[in-house]
N, C-alpha and C positions, 0 to 999 in steps of 0.2 A: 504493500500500500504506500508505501515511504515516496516513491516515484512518483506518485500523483500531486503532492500535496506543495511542495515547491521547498522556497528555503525557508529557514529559519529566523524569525523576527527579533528584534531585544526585549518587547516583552509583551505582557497582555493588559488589555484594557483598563479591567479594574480587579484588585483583589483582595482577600478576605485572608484574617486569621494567618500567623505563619508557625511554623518549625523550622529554629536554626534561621532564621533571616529569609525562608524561603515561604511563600503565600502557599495555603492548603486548599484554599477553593478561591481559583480565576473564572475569568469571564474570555473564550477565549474566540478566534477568527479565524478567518485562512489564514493569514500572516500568521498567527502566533502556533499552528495546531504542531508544526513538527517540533517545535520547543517544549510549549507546556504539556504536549503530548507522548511522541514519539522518542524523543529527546529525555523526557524523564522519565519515563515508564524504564528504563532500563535501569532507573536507579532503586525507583520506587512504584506500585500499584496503582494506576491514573484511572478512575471513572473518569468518563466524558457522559455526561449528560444531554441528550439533542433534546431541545424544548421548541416553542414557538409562543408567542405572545394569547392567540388567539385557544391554545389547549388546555383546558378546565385539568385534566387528569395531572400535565406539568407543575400546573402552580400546587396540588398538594402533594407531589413529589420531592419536588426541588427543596423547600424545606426541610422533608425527611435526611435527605441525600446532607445535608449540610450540616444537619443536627450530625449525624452519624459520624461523618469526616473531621470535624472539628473533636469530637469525642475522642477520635483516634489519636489522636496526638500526632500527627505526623508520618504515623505507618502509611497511611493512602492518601494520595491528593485529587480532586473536582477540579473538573474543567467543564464549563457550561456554555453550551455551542445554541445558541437563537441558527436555526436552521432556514427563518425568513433572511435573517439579514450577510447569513452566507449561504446561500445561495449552490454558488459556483462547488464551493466544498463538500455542501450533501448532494450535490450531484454526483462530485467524484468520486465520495463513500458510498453514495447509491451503487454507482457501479462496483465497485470493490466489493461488495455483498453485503454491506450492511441493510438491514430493511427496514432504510427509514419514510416507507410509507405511512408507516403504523408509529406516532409517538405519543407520552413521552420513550425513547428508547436510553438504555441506560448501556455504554461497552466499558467492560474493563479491561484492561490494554496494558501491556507484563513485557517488558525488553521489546518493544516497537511492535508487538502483537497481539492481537485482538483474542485475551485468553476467555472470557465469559460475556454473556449480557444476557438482560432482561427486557420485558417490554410492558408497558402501563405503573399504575403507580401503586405501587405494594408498601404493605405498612410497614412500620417502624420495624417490628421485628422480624419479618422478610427481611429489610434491608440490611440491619444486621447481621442475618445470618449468609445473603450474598457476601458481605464484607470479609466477613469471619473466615468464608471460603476460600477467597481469591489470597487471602492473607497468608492463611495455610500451604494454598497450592505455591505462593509467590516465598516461601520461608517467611514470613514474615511474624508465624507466630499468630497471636489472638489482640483482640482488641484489650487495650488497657485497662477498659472497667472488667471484662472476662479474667484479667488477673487478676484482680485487685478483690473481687468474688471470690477465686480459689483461695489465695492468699487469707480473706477472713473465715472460711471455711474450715480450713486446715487450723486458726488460730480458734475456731470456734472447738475442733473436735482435737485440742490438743488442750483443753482450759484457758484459752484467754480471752473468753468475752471480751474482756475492755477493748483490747486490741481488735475484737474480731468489729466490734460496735463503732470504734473510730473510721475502720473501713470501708463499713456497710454505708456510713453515713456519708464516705466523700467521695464514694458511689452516687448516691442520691443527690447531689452537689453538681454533678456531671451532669448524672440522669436521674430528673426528680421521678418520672414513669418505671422506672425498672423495679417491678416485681419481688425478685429474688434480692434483693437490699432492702429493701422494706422488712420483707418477711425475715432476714438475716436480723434485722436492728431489732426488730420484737423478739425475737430469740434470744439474742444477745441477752436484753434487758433481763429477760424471763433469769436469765443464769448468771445473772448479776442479783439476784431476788431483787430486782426493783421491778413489782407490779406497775406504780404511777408511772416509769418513764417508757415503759411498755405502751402502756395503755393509753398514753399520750402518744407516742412512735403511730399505735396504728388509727389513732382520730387523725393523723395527719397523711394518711396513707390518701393518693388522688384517688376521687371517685373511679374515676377511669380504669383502674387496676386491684379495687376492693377486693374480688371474686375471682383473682388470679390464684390460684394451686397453692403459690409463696405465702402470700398473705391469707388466704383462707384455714390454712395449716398454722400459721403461727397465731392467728386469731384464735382455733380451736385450743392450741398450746397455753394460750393467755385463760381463754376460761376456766379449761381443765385446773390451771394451776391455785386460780380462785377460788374454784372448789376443792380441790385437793387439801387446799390449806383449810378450810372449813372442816372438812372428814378429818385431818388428822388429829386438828383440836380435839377431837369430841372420837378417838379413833380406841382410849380405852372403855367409852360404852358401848363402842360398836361392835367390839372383839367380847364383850359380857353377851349382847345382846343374839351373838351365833353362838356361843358356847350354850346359852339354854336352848337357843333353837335353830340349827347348822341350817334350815330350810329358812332363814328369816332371807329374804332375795333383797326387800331393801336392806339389811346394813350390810348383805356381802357386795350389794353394788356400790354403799357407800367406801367398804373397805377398799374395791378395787380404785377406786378416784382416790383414796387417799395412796395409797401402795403407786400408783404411777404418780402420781406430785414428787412422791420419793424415790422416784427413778425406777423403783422394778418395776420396770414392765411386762416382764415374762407371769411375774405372780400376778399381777394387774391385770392382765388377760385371763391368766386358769379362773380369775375368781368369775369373770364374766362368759368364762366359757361350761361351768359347772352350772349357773342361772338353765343356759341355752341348752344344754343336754339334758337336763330335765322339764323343762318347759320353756320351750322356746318362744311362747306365747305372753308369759308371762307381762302384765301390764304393756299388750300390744306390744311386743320386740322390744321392751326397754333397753333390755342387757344387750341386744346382738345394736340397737345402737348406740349406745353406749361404746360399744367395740368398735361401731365404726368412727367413732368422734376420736379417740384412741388413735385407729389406723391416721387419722387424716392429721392430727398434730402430730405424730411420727413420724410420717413420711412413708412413702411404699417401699425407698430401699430400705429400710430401718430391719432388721435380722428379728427383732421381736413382732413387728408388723408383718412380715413373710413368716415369719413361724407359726403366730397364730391365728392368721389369715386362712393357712392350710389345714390347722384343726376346725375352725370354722365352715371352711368346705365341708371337711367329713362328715362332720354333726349332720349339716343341711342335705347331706345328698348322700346320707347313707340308710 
């Protein structure tokens, strides 16, 4: 494609945001595309964006595309090509096989080659996960907040909330929408025992992303723990109160909410899984949901949430 496109300009129009002295989203032209294109792709990941004034789908595009690259810190740079006012250019990438009939079209372009693209305007986390890919394929690694998530991950399941909670947080600093930092800062909180800074973390959680997986899980983890601490107050009447009667279903449900507040989860389960084997009916499915509010502040990979996930099978389907 390089032959087509002519020489090299000094620079582009207008640009945004840099890394190291270099702009991360240009405005770019015929003159400029073998520079801010062709030119750097060999150094680094170049989307090229083709919009046009008149396209509804571009204009809520082009902001995604911008939020994302500016995220990046620098691993990928935007170039956005108005396809009305070069003309001459998507003609010559018309022919080239680009098919820019159909826009907005998005190419991402890896050592003066055209390694992916998309077409229309895909949300925030489509574009992500385009980015994420090209990054990979291009060595480049993951995007900066995808570490900076692993990184309080790891700090979460090695004992350092605090740590894991400053991260989570400048995460959401980045990206106020991202899910799994939210639902990481309520966690955090939860294992720092500060219920309030929890419970304020998720009032502030965007409506947008309330009923996302993250957050719907650490929401469940916050209740849980609310009660849990209620049951274990009141956890040596509750242990008098099955010792006269091993069939009392309410306090071995209240035992199991308090037995997970305290981390077993394993015992926290058998107590809601012995409800279920005996009357699974019990006050309309309390215990098997019970079990599932359990699963869902766990998490599905959680080794006690598959363990007794699968005694739950058996129960129900044998």
């Amino acid at each position: 494609m390089e032959h087509l496109i002519g020489q090299p300009a000094p620079g582009s129009d207008k640009s945004f945001g840099s890394s190291g002295g270099t702009a991360v989203i240009t405005e770019g032209t015929q003159a400029t595309f073998m520079q801010d294109v062709m030119e750097a792709s060999r150094t680094v990941p170049v989307l090229v964006d083709f919009w046009a004034d008149w396209c509804g789908p571009c204009k809520q595009l082009t902001p995604i595309l911008e939020k994302v690259v500016t995220a990046a810190k620098g691993k990928v740079r935007l170039v956005k090509i108005n396809i009305e006012t070069n003309r001459a250019l998507a003609g010559q990438l018309a022919q080239a096989g680009l098919p820019l009939q159909s826009i907005p079209l998005v190419a991402a372009f890896w050592k003066g080659q055209i390694l992916d693209m998309f077409q229309g305007a895909l949300p925030e986390s489509e574009v992500k996960k385009f980015v994420e890919t090209l990054l990979k394929a291009s060595g480049g690694g993951t995007l900066p907040a995808t570490e900076q998530l692993h990184e309080a991950d790891v700090a979460m399941e090695t004992g350092r909330p605090a740590e894991a909670a400053a991260m989570y947080s400048a995460v959401i600093g980045e990206e106020p929408e991202n899910p799994k930092a939210w639902g990481g800062l309520i966690r955090a909180m939860l294992a720092l025992d500060d219920e309030e800074a929890a419970a304020a973390a998720l009032a502030d959680v965007p409506a947008k992303i309330t009923e996302a997986p993250d957050v719907a899980g650490a929401r469940a983890a916050l209740e849980l723990k609310k009660e849990g601490r209620q049951a274990a107050e009141a956890m040596e009447g509750i242990r008098a109160r099955l010792n006269a009667n091993p069939e009392d279903y309410e306090a071995r449900c209240e035992l199991a909410t308090a037995l997970n507040a305290a981390g077993k989860r394993t015992e926290a389960a058998d107590e809601l899984l012995h409800i279920i084997k005996i009357d699974r009916e019990w006050k309309e499915g309390a215990a098997r949901q019970q079990l599932l509010r359990f699963f869902e502040a766990w998490g599905n990979e959680d080794p006690a949430t598959q363990q007794a996930r699968r005694k739950l099978s058996s129960l129900l389907f044998s």
